[in-house]
DOBA-920403 format. One record per residue (C-alpha): residue number from 1; residue in one letter; x negated, y negated, z negated. Coordinates in pm, 1 decimal. Layout:
<seq: NUM | type: a | x: X | y: Y | z: Z>;
...
END
This chain:
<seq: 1 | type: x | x: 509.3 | y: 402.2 | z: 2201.1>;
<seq: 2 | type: x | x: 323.6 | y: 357.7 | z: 1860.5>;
<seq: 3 | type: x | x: 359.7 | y: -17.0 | z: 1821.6>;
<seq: 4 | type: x | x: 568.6 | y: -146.0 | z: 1569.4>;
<seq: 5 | type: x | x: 830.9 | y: -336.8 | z: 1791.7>;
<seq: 6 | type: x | x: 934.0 | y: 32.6 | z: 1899.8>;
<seq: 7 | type: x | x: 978.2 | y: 113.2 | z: 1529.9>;
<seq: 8 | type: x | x: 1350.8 | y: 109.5 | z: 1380.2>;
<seq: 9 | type: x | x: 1184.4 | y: -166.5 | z: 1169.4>;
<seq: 10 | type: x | x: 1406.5 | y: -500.4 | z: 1234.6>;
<seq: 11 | type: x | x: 1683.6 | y: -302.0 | z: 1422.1>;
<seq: 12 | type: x | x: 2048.0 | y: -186.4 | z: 1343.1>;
<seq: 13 | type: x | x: 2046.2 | y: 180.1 | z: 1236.6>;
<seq: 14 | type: x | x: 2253.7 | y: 482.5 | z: 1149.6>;
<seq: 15 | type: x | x: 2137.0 | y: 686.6 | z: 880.8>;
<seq: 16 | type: x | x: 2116.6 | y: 1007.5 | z: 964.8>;
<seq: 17 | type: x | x: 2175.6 | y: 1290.0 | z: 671.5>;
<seq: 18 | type: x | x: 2050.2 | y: 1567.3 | z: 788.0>;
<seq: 19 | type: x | x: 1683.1 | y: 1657.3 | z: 731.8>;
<seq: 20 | type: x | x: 1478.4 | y: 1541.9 | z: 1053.9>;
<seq: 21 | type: x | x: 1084.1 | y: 1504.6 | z: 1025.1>;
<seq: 22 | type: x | x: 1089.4 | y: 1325.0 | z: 1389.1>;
<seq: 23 | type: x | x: 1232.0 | y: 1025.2 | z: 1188.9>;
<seq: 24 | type: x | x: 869.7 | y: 992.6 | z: 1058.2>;
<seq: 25 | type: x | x: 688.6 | y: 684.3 | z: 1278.1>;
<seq: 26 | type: x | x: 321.4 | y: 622.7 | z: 1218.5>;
<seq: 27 | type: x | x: 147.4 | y: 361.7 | z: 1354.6>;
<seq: 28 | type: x | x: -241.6 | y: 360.1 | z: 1416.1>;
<seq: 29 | type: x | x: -455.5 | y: 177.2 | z: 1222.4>;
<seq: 30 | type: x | x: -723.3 | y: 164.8 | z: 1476.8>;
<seq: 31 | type: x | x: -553.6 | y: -192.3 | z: 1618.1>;
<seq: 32 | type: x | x: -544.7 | y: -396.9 | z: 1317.4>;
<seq: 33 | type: x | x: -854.2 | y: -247.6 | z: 1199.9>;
<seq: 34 | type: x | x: -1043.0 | y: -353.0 | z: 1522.9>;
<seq: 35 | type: x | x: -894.1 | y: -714.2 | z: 1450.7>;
<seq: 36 | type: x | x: -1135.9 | y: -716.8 | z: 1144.5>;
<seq: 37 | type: x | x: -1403.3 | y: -598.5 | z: 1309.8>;
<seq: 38 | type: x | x: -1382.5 | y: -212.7 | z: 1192.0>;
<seq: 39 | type: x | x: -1435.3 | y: 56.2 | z: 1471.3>;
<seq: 40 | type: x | x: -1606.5 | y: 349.6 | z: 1371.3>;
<seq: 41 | type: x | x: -1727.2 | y: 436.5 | z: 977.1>;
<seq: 42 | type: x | x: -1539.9 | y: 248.5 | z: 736.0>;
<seq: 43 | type: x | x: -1682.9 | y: 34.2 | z: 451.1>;
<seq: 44 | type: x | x: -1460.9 | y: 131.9 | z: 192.3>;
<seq: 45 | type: x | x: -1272.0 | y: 419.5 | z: 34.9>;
<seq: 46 | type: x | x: -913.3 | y: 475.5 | z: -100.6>;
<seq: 47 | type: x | x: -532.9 | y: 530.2 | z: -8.9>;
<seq: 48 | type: x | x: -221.8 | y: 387.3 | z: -14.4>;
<seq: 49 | type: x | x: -26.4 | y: 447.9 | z: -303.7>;
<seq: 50 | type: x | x: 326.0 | y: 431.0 | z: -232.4>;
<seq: 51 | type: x | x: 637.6 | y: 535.5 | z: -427.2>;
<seq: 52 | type: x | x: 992.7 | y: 660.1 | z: -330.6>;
<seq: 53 | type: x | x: 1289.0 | y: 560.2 | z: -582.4>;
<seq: 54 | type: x | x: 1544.0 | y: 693.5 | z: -343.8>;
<seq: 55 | type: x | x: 1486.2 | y: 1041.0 | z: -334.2>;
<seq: 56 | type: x | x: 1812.6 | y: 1296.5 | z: -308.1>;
<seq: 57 | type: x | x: 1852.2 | y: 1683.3 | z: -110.2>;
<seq: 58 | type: x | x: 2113.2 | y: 1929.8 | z: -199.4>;
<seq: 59 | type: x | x: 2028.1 | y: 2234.9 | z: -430.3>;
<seq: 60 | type: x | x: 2044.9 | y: 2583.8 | z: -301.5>;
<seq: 61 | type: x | x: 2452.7 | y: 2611.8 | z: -456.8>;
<seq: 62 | type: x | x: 2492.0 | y: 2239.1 | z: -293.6>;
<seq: 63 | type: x | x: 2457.5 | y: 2013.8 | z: -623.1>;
<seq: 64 | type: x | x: 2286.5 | y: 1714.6 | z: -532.7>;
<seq: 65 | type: x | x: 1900.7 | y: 1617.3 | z: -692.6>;
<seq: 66 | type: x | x: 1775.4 | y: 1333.4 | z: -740.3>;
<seq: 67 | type: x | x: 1410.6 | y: 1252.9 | z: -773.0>;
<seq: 68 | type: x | x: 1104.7 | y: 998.0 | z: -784.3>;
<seq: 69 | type: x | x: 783.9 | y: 1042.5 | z: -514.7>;
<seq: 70 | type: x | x: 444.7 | y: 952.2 | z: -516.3>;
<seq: 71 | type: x | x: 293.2 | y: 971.2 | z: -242.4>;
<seq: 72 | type: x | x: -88.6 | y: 932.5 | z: -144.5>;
<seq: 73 | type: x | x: -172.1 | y: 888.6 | z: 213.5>;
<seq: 74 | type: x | x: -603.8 | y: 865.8 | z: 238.3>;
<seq: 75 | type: x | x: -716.7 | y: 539.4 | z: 406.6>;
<seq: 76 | type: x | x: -925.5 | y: 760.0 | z: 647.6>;
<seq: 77 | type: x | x: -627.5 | y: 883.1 | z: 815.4>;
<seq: 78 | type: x | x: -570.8 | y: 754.5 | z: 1147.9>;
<seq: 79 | type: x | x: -194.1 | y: 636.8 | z: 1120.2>;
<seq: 80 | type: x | x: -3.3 | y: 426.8 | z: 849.6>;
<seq: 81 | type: x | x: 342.5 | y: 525.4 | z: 839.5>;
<seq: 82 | type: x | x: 556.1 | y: 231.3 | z: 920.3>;
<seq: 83 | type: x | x: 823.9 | y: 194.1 | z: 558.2>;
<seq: 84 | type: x | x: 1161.3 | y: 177.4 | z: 731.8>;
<seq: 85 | type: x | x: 1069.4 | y: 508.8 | z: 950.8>;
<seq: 86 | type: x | x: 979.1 | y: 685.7 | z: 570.8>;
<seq: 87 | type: x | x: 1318.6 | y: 563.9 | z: 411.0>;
<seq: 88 | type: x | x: 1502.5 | y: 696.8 | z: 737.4>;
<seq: 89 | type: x | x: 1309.9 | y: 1028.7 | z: 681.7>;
<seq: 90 | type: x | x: 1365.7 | y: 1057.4 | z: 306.3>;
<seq: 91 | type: x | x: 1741.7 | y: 961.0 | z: 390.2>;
<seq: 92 | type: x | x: 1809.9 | y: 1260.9 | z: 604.4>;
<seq: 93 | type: x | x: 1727.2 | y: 1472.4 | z: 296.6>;
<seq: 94 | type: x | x: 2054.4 | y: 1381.2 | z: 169.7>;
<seq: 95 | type: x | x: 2268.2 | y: 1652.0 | z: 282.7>;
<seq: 96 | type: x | x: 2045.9 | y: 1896.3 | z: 387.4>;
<seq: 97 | type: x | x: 1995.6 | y: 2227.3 | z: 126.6>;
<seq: 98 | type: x | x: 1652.3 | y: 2323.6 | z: 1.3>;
<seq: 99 | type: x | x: 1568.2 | y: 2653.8 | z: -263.9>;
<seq: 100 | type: x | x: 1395.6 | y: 2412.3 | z: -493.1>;
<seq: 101 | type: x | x: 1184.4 | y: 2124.5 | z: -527.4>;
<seq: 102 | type: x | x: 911.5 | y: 2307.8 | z: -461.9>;
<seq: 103 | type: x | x: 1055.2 | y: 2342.8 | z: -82.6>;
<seq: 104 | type: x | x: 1121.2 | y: 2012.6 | z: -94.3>;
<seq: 105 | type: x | x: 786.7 | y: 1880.0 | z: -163.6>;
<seq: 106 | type: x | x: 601.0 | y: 2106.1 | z: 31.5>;
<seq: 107 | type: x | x: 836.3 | y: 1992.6 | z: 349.0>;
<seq: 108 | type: x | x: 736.8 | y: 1642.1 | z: 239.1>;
<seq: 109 | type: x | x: 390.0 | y: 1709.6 | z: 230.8>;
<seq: 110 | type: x | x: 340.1 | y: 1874.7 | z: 571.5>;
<seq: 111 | type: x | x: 544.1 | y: 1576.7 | z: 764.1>;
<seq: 112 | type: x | x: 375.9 | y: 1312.4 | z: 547.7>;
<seq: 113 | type: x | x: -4.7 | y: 1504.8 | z: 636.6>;
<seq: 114 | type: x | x: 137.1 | y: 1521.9 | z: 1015.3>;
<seq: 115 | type: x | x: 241.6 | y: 1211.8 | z: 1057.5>;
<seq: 116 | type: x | x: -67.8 | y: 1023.5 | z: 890.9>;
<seq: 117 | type: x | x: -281.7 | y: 1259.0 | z: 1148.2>;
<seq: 118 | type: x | x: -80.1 | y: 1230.6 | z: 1455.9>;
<seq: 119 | type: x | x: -223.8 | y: 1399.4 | z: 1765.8>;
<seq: 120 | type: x | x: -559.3 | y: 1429.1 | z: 1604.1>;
<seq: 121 | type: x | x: -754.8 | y: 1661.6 | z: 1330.2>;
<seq: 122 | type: x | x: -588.9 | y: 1681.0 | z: 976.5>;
<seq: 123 | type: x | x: -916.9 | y: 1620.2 | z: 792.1>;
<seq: 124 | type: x | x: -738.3 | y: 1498.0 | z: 430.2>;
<seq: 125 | type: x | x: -348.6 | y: 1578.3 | z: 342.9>;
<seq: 126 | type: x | x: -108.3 | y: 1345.2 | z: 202.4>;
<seq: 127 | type: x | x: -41.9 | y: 1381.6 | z: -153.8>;
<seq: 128 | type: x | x: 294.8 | y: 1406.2 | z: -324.3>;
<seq: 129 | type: x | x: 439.5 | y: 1458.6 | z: -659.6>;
<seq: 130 | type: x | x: 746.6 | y: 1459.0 | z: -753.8>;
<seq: 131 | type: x | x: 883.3 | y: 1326.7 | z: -1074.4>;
<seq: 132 | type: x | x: 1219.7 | y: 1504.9 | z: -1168.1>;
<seq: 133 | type: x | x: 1474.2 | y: 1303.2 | z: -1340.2>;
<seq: 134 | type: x | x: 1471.3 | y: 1435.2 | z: -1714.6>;
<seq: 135 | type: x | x: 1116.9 | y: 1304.4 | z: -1699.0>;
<seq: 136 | type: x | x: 1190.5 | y: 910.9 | z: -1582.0>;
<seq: 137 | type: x | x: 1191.1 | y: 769.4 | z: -1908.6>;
<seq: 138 | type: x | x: 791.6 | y: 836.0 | z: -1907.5>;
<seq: 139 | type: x | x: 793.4 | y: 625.7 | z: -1561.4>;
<seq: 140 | type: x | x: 681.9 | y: 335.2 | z: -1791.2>;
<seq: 141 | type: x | x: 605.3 | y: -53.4 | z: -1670.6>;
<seq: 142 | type: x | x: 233.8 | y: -138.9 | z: -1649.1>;
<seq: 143 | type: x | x: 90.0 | y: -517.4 | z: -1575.5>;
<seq: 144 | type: x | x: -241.0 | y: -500.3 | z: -1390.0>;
<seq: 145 | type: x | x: -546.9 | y: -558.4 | z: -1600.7>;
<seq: 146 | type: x | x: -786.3 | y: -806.9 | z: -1565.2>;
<seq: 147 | type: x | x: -823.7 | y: -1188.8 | z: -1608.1>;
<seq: 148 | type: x | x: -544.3 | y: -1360.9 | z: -1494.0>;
<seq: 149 | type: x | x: -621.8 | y: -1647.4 | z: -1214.7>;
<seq: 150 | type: x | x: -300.7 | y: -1802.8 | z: -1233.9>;
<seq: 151 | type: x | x: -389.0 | y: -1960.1 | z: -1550.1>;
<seq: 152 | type: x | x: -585.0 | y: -2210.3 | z: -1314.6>;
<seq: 153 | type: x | x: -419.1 | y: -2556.1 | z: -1267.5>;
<seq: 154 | type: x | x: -542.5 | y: -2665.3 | z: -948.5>;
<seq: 155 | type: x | x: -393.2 | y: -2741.6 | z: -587.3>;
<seq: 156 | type: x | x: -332.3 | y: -2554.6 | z: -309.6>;
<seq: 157 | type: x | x: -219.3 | y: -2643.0 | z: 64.6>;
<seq: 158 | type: x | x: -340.8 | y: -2348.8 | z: 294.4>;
<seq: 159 | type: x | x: -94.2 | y: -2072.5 | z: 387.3>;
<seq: 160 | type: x | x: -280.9 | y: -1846.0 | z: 616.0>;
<seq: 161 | type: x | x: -618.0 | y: -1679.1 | z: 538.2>;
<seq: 162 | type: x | x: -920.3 | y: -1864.2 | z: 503.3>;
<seq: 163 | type: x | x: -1209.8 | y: -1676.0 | z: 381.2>;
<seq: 164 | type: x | x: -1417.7 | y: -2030.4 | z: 366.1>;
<seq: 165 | type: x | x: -1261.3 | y: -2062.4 | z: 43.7>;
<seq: 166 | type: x | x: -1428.4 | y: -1763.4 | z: -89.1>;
<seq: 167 | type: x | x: -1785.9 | y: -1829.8 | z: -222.0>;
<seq: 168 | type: x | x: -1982.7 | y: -1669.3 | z: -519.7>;
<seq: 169 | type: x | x: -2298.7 | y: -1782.0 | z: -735.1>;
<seq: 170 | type: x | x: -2552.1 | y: -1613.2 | z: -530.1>;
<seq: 171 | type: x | x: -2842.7 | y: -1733.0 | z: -695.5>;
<seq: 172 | type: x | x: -2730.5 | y: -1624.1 | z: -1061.0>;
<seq: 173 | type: x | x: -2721.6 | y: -1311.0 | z: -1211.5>;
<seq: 174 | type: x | x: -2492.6 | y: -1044.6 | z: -1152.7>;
<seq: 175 | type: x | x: -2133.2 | y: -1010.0 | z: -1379.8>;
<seq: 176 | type: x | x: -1868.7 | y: -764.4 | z: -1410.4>;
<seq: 177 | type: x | x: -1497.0 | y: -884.0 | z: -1390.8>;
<seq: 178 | type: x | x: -1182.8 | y: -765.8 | z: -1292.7>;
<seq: 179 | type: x | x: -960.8 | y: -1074.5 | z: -1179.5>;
<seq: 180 | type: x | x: -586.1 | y: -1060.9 | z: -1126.7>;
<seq: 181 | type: x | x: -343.3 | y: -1218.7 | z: -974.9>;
<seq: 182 | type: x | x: 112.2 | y: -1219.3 | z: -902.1>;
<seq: 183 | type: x | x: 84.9 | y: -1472.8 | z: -662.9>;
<seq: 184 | type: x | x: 43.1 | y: -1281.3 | z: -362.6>;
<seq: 185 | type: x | x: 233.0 | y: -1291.2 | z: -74.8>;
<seq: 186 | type: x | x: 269.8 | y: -1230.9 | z: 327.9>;
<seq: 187 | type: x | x: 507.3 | y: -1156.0 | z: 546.2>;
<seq: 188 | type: x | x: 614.1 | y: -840.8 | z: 749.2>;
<seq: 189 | type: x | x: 446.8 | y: -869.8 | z: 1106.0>;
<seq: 190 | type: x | x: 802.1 | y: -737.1 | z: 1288.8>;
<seq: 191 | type: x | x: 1091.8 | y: -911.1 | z: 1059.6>;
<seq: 192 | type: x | x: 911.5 | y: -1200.6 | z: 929.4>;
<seq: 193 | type: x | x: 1071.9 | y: -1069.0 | z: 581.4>;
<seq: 194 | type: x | x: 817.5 | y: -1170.5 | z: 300.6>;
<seq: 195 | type: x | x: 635.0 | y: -939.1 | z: 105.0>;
<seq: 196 | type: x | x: 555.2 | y: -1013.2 | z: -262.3>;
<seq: 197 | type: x | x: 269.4 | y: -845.8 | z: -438.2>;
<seq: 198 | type: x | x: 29.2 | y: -884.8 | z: -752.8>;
<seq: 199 | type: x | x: -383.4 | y: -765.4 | z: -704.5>;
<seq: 200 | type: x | x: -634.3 | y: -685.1 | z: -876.1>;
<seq: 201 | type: x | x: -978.1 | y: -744.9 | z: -794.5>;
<seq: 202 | type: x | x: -1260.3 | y: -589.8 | z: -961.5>;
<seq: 203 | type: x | x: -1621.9 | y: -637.2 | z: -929.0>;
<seq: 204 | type: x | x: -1997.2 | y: -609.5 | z: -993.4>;
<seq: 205 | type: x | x: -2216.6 | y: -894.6 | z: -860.0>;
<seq: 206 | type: x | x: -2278.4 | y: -1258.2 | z: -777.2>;
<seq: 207 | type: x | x: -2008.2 | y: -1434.1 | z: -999.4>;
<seq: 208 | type: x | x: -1690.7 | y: -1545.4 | z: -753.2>;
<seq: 209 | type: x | x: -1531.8 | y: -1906.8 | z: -792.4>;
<seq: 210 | type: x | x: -1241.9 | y: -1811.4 | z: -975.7>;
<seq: 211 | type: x | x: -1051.7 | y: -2127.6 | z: -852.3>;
<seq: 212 | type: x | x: -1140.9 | y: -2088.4 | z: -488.3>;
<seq: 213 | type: x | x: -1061.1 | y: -1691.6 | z: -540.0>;
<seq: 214 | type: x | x: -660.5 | y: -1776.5 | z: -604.6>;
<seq: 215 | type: x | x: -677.7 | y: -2037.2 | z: -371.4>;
<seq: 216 | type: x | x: -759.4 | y: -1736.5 | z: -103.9>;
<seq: 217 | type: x | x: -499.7 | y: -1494.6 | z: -192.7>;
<seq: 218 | type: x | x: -268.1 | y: -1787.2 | z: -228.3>;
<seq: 219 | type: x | x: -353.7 | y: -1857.1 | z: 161.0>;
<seq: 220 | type: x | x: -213.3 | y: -1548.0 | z: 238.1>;
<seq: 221 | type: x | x: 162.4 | y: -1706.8 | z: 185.9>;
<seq: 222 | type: x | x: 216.5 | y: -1733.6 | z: 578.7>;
<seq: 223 | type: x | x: 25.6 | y: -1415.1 | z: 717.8>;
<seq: 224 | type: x | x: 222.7 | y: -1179.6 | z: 936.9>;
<seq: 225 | type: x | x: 88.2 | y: -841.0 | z: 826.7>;
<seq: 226 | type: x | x: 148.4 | y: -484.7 | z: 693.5>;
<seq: 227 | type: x | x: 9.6 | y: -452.2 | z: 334.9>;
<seq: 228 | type: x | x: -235.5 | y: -181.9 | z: 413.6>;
<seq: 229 | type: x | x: -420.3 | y: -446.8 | z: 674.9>;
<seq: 230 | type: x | x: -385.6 | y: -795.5 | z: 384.6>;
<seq: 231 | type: x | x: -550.5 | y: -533.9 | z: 120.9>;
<seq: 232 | type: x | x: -839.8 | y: -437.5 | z: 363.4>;
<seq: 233 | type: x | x: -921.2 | y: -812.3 | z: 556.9>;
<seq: 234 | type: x | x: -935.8 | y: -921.3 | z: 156.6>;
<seq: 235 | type: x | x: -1175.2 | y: -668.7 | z: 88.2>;
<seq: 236 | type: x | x: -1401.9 | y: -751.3 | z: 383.9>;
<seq: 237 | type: x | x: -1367.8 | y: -1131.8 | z: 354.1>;
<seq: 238 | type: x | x: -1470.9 | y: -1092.4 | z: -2.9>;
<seq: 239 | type: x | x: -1746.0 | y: -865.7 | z: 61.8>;
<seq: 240 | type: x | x: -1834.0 | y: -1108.6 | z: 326.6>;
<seq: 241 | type: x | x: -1813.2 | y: -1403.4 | z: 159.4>;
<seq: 242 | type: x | x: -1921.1 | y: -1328.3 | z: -179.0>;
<seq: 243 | type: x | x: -2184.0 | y: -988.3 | z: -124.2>;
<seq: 244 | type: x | x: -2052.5 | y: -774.1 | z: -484.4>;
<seq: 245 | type: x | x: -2273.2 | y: -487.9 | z: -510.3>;
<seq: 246 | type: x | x: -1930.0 | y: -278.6 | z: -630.7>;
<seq: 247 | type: x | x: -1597.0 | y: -389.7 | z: -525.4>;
<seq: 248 | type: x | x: -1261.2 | y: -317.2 | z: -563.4>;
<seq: 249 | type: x | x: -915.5 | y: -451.5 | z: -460.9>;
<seq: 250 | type: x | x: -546.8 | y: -307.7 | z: -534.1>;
<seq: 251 | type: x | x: -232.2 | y: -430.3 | z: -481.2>;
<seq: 252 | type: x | x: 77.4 | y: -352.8 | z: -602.6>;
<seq: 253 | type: x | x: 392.2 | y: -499.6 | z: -333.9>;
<seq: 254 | type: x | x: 744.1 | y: -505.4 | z: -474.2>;
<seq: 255 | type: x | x: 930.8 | y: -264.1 | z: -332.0>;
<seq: 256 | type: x | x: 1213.4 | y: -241.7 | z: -18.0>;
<seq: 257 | type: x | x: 1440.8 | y: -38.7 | z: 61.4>;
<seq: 258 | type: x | x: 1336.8 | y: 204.7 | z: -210.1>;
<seq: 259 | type: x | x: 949.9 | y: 239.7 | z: -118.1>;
<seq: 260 | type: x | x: 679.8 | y: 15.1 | z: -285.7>;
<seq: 261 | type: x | x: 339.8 | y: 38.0 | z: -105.6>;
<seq: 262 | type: x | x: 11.3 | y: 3.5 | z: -333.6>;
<seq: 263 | type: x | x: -295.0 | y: -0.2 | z: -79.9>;
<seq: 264 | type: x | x: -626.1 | y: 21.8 | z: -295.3>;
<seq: 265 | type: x | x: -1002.3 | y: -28.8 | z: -132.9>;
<seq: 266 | type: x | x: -1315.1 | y: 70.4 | z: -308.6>;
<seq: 267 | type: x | x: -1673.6 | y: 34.5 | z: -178.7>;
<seq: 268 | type: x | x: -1798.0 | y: 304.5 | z: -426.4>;
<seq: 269 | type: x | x: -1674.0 | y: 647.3 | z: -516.0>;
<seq: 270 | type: x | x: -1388.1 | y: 659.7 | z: -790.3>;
<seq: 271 | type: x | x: -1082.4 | y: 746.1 | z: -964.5>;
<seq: 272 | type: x | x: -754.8 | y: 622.3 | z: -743.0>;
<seq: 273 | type: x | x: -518.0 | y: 378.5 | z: -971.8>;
<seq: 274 | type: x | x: -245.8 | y: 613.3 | z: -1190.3>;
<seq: 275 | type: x | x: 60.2 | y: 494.1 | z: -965.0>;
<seq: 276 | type: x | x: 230.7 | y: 262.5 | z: -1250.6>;
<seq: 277 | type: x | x: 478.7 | y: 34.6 | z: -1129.2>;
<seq: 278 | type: x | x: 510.7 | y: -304.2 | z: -1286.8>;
<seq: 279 | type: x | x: 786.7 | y: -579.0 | z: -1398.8>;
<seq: 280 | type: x | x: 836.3 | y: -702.9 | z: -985.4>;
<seq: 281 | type: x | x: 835.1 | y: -335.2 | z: -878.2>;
END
């Protein structure tokens, strides 16, 4: 089954140490996607950004390395890959021996790509890069730009999505903006474990009600769901809601269990975020 009840996620496990790419579990997007409505072509572009912090394998002589991971699945594939399944994975890395790094991140790579396509045609690969350790010091910490919301004083009292708080000045002309926010959060659909998260919102169009914009992500404080599926219902409800010609959201989640996951959605062609962590992360 590809549900995520039948995921380790939630369960007592034993973590294996020996490499095994049948860890891996991905989960189809196709299900939450067709809760918002999406079912064929999709609206926007983009990936999710994740990084690994707990990266190890055993050299060639068997002296442990130690690495970071970026890693870039496409938001066209047709599986996420559920987190606790990808620390398993990395996990059983630990003892196994590889010729290089190379080896390693091509082995990464191919179960990542496979995993992310699973059963059907590979039609983008995951991206990985490894950062090796005499390089971490230029792994520097990075706030999200943009205009703060939270400097708003103002009330809130709804904790699960409601795009009716969402509106724009449709009738004026058209501004540019990019609006942030560290008050996001939700909660994992299978443990109920919350999820905490800073985004970014950038766009070109009818100017959005900044104080009914925070309120919104702020609603998001008692939604069940993975980050990939928050990102993308805010960028539809926004679209919705408040018509930008160009938009953009990204979020940045703090990490668990070593992996942070940074889902970004663009309606228009562009560079993907530089995968900077920040204070939270």
């Amino acid at each position: 089954m590809t549900t995520p009840n039948h995921s380790q996620l939630g369960q007592p496990t034993t973590y294996p140490d020996q490499y095994d790419a049948a860890l891996l579990f991905p989960i189809p997007r196709a299900s939450a996607r067709a809760k918002l409505g999406l079912y064929t072509s999709l609206p926007f572009l983009g990936a999710d950004i994740w990084t690994a912090f707990e990266l190890s394998w055993l050299g060639a002589r068997g002296k442990p390395q130690v690495a970071l991971a970026h890693i870039t699945v496409p938001c066209e594939s047709s599986h996420i890959i559920e987190s606790k399944s990808l620390k398993l994975y990395l996990n059983s890395f630990n003892n196994t021996r590889f010729t290089d790094a190379l080896d390693v991140l091509t082995r990464l790579k191919a179960d990542l790509t496979e995993a992310a396509w699973r059963g059907g045609v590979v039609q983008s690969s995951v991206g990985v890069k490894l950062v090796a350790a005499d390089v971490f010091d230029r792994e520097p910490i990075y706030e999200l730009d943009g205009l703060s919301l939270d400097r708003l004083d103002l009330d809130c009292d709804r904790y699960t999505p409601a795009p009716d708080l969402l509106s724009a000045a449709l009738d004026e002309a058209p501004v540019s903006e990019v609006l942030t926010s560290n008050l996001l959060r939700s909660n994992c659909p299978v443990t109920g474990q919350p999820d905490w998260g800073s985004v970014q919102i950038s766009y070109f169009g009818p100017q959005i009600d900044q104080a009914g914009l925070l309120r919104y992500i702020v609603s998001f404080r008692n939604h069940q769901g993975f980050h990939e599926d928050c990102v993308e219902r805010m960028f539809l409800d926004i679209q919705t809601r408040c018509r930008p010609h160009k938009l953009a959201v990204y979020a940045r989640y703090t990490r668990r269990g070593g992996l942070d996951i940074n889902p970004f959605r663009s309606s228009y062609p562009q560079p993907l975020p530089a995968n900077q962590r920040n204070a939270r992360q």
